[in-house]
C-alpha positions as CSV (number, residue, x, y, z in Angstrom):
1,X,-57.7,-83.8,36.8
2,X,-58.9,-80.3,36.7
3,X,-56.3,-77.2,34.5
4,X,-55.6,-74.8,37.0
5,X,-55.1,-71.4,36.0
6,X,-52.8,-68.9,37.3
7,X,-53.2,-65.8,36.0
8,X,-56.9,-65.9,37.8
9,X,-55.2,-66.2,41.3
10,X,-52.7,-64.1,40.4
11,X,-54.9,-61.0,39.6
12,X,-57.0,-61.4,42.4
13,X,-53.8,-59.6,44.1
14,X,-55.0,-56.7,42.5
15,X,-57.7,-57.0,45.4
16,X,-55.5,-57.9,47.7
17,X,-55.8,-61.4,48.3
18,X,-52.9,-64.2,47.9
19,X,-51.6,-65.8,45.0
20,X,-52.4,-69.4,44.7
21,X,-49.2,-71.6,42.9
22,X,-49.4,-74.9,42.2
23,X,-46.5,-77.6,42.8
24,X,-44.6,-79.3,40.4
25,X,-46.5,-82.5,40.1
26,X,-49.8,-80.2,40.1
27,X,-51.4,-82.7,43.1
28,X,-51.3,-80.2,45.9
29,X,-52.0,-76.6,46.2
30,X,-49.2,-74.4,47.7
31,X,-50.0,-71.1,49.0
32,X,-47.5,-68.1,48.6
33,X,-48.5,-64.7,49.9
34,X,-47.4,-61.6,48.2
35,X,-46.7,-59.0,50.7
36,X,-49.4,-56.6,50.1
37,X,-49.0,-52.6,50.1
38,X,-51.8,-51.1,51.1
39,X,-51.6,-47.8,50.0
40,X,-53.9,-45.4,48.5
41,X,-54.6,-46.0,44.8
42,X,-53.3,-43.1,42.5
43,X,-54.7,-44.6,39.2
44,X,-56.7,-47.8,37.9
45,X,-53.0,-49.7,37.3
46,X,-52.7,-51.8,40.3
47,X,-49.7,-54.4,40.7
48,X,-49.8,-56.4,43.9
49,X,-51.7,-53.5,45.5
50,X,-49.4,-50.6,44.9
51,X,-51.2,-48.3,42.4
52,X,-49.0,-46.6,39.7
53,X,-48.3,-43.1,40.9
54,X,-48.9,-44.7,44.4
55,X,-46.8,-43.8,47.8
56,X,-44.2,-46.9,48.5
57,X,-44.3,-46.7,53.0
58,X,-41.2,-48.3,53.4
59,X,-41.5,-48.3,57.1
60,X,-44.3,-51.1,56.7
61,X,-43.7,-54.4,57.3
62,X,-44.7,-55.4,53.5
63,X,-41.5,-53.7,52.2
64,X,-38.9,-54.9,54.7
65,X,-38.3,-58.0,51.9
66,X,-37.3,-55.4,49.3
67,X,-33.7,-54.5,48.9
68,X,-33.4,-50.9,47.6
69,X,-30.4,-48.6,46.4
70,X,-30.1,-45.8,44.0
71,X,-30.2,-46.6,40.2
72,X,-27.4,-46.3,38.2
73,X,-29.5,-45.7,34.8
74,X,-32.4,-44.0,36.2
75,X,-30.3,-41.1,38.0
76,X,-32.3,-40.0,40.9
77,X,-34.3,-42.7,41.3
78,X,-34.6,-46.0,43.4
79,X,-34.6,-49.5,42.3
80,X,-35.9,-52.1,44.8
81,X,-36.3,-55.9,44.8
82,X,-37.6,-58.6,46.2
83,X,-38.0,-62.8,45.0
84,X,-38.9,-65.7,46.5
85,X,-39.7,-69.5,45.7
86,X,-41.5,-72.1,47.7
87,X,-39.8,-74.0,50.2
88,X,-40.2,-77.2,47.1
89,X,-38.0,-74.5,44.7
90,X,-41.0,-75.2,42.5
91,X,-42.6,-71.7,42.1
92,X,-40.4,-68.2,41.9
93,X,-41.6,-65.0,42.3
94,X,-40.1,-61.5,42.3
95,X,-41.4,-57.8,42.6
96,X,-39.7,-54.7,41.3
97,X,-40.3,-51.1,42.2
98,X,-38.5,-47.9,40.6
99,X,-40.0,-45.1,42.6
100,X,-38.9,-41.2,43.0
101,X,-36.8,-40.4,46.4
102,X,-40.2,-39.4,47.6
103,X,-41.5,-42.8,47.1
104,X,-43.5,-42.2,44.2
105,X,-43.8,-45.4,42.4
106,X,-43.2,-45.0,38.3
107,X,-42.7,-48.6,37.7
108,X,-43.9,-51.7,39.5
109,X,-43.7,-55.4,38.1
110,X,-44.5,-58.7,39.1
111,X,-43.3,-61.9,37.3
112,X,-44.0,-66.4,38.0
113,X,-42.5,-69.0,37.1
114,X,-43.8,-71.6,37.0
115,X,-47.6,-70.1,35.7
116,X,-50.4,-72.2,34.6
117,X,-52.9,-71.4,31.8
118,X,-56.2,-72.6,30.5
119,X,-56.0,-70.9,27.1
120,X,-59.3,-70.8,26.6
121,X,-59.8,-68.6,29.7
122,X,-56.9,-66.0,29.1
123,X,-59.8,-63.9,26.3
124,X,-62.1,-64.1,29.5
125,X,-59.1,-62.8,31.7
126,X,-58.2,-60.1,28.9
127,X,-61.9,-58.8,29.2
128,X,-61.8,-58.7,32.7
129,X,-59.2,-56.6,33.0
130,X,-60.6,-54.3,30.1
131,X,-63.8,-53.5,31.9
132,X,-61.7,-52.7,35.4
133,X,-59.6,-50.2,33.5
134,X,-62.1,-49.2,31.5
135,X,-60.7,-49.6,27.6
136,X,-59.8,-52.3,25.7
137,X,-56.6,-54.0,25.5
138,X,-54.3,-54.2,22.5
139,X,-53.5,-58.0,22.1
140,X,-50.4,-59.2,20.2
141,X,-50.2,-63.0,20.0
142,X,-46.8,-65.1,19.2
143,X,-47.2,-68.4,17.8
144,X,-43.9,-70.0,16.3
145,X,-42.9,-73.6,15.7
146,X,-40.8,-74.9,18.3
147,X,-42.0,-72.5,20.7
148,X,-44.4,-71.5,23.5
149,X,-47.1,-69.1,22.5
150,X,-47.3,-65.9,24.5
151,X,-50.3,-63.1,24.5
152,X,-49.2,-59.8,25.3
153,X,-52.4,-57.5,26.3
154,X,-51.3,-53.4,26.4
155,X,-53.7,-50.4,28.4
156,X,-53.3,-46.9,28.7
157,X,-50.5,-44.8,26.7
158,X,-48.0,-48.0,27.0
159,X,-46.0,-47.6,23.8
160,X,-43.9,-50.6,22.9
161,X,-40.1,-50.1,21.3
162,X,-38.5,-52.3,19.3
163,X,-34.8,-52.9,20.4
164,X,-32.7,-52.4,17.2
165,X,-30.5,-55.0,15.9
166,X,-27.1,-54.2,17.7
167,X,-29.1,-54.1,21.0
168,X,-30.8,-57.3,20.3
169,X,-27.4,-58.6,19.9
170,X,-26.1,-57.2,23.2
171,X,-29.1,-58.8,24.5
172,X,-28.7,-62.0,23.0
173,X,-24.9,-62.2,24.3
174,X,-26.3,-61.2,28.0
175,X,-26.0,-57.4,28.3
176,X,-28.3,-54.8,29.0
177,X,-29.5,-52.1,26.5
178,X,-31.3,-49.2,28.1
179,X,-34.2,-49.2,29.7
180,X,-37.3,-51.3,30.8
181,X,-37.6,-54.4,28.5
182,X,-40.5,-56.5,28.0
183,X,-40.4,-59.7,25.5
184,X,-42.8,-62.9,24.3
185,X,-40.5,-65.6,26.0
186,X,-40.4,-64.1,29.3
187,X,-36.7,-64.0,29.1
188,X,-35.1,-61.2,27.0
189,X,-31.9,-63.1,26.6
190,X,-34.0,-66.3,25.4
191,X,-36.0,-64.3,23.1
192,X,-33.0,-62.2,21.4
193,X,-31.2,-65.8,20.9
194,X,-34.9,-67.4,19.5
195,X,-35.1,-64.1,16.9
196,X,-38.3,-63.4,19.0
197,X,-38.6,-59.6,19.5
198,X,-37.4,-57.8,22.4
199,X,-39.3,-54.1,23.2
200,X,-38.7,-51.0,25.3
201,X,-41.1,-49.6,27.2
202,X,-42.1,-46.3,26.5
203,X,-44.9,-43.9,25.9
204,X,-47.1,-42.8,29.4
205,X,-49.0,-44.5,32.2
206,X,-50.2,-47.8,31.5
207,X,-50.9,-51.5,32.0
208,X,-49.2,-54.5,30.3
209,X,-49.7,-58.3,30.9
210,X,-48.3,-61.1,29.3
211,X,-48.6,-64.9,29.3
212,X,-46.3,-67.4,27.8
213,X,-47.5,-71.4,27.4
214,X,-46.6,-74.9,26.2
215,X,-48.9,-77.1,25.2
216,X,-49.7,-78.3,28.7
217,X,-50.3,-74.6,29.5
218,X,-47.5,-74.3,31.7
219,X,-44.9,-71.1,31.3
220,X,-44.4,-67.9,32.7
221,X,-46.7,-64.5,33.8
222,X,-45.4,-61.1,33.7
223,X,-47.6,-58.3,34.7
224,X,-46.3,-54.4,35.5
225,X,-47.8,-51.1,35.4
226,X,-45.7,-48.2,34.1
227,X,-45.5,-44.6,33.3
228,X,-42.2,-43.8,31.3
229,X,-42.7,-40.5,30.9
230,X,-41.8,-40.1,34.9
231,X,-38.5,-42.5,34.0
232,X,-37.1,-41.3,30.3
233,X,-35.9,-37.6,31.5
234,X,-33.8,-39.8,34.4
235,X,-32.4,-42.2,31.8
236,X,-31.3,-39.6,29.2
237,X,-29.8,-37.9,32.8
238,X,-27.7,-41.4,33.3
239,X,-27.1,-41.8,29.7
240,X,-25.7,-38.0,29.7
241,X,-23.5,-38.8,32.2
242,X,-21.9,-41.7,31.3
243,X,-21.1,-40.0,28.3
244,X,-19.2,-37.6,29.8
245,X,-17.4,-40.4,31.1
246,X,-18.7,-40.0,35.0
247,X,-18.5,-43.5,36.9
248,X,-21.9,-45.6,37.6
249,X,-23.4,-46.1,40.9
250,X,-23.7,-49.8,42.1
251,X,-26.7,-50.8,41.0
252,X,-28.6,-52.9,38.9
253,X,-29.3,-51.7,35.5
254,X,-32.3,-52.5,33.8
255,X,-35.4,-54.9,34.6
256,X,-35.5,-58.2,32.6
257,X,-36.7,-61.0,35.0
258,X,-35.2,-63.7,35.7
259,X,-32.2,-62.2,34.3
260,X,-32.1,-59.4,35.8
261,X,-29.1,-57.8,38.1
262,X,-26.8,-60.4,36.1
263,X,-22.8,-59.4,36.1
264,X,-21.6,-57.3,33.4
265,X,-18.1,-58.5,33.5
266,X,-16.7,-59.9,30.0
267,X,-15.0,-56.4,29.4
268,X,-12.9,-56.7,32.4
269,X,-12.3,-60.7,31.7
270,X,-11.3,-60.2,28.1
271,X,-8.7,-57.0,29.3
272,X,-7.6,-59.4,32.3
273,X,-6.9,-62.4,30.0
274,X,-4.9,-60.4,27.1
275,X,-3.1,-58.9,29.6
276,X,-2.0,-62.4,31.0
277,X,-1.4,-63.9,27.6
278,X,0.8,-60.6,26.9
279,X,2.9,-61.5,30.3
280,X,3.3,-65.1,29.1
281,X,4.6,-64.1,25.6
282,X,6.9,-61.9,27.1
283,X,8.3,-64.4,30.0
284,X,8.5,-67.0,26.7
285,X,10.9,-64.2,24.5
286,X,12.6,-63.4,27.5
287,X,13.2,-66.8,28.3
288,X,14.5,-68.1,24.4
289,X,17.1,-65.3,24.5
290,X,18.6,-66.7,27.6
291,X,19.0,-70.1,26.0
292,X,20.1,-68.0,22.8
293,X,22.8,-66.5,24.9
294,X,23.8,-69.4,26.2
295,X,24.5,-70.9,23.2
296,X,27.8,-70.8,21.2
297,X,27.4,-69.8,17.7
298,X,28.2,-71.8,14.5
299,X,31.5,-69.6,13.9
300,X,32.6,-70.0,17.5
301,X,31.6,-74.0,17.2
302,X,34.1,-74.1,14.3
303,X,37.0,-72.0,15.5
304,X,37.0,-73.9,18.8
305,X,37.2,-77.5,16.3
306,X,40.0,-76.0,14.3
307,X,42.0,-75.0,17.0
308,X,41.6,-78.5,18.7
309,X,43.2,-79.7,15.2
310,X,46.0,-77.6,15.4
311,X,47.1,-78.5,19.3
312,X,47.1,-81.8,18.1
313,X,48.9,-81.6,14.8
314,X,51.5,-79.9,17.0
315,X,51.6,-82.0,19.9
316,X,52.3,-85.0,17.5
317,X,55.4,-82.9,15.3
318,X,57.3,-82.3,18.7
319,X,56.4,-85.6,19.7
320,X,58.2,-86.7,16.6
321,X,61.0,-84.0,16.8
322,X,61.8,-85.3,20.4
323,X,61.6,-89.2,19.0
324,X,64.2,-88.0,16.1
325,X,66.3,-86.1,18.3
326,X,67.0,-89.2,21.2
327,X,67.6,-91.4,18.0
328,X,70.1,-89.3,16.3
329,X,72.0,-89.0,19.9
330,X,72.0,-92.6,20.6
331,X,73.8,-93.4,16.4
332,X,76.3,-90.2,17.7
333,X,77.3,-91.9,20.8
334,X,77.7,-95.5,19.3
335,X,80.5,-93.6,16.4
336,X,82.1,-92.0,19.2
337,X,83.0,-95.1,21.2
338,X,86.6,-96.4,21.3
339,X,87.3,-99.9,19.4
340,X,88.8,-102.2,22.1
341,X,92.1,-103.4,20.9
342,X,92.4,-106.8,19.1
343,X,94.1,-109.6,21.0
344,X,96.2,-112.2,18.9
């Protein structure tokens, strides 16, 4: 049976044709179109065929799928998202856009899973992509025991951060450290918890594609042009903000697919659930000094005994001094009698 390879049909969205997905049991070929927005290309990085620096027409039909709202970490910006899987839930999809109010677009992402590679064509599809931008990538390959391998290939002024090690343990435990994160895995949270490292994106406009693969060559593709120069003065605006203690905009936070938009929560559940076990102490105390009350004490417990003693003690003596008494009375009458006199 013949490999089929993903990340070829994939980029071929760059000129604007569909992606071809396979299904699970890689017999048939299933076709799932990318909406494509046509717009006017404002550099060489091309995602899905919005351009980096590119106009996002939200009136077309091509962006109807995306929901939108204003970021809560980029302030003044606009985060908008769209996924979608094949009707067999085999093959998932989802685009991203962070774009100025203007619809400027600073950020745009695309991200499969499932993807299928032919290793020995993802050099070929490096290339490729070097001559259209017109540089040469810089390649970072994973390769760990126990683990897919992943190629990461970098253009332009991309800059790639390394997340430090408390925000590789918010990562690993489901939170979201600032900004745009990119990792080996595909999944940040996967990654953090593997000791695979997690980056920020950083530095100016640029291109960044990366594959991860088992042994059978199936994993995950992640492609997304950036230019974080446009997005850092937003995020230090949030980060200023917050702070100062100012409330966050609904929104989500930062873009880590699949897991992005995932509730932030365990604060709340942790404050909710001491201030339930705090209640239940409380109703427990409350509820042993009742039955303390209730209660007689050890001193009382002993008075009350003694006392019962004594009511008897003296119950039985005038028992006795009555008993005495009717006897003496009956030996007083019996002296007192007169003798009958004696007949001869």
């Amino acid at each position: 049976m013949h490999k089929y390879v993903a990340f070829a049909g994939v980029f071929l969205l760059v000129l604007g044709t569909p992606v071809l997905a396979l299904n699970s049991n890689n017999v048939r070929n299933k076709l799932a179109t990318v909406p494509q927005l046509s717009f006017v290309a404002a550099s060489p990085y091309v995602v899905d065929g919005l351009a980096l620096g590119g106009q996002v027409k939200s009136g077309t039909r091509a962006y109807q799928p995306y929901q939108c709202r204003p970021s809560d970490e980029f302030s003044g910006l606009v985060w908008c998202h769209e996924e979608h899987a094949t009707p067999d839930n085999q093959v998932m999809r989802s685009h991203t856009i962070l774009q100025s109010p203007d619809g400027t677009a600073y950020y745009v992402d695309s991200y499969f899973q499932p993807a299928f590679f032919d290793p020995t064509d993802i050099q070929k599809e490096i290339d490729r992509m070097s001559s259209e931008f017109g540089q040469q990538a810089h390649i970072i390959q994973m390769s760990r025991e126990g683990l897919p391998s992943a190629v990461m290939a970098i253009w332009g002024a991309v800059k790639l951060e390394p997340l430090k090690p408390d925000e590789i343990s918010t990562v690993a435990s489901g939170g979201s450290p600032p900004g745009i994160l990119v990792s080996f895995l595909g999944d940040e949270e996967r990654s953090a918890k593997a000791g695979v490292p997690v980056y920020r994106l950083a530095g100016g406009a640029g291109f960044l594609w990366v594959a991860t693969f088992d042994q059978s060559g199936r994993g995950v593709l992640r492609y997304l042009a950036i230019d974080d120069s446009k997005i850092e003065p937003s995020r230090q605006v949030a980060l200023n903000s917050d702070n100062q203690g100012e409330p966050n905009s609904v929104g989500p936070s930062v873009v880590t697919p699949p897991s992005a938009q995932r509730p932030l929560q365990s604060r709340a559940e942790n404050a909710q659930a001491e201030a339930d076990r705090s209640l239940a102490d409380s109703e427990a105390e409350k509820r042993r000094g009742e039955e303390t009350d209730r209660q007689p004490t050890e001193a009382e417990r002993t008075s009350e005994s003694q006392n019962r003693k004594l009511t008897t003690v003296i119950e039985v003596a005038i028992g006795a001094f009555v008993l005495l008494c009717g006897v003496a009375a009956t030996i007083f009458l019996r002296t007192k009698r007169p003798t009958a006199p004696e007949q001869i």
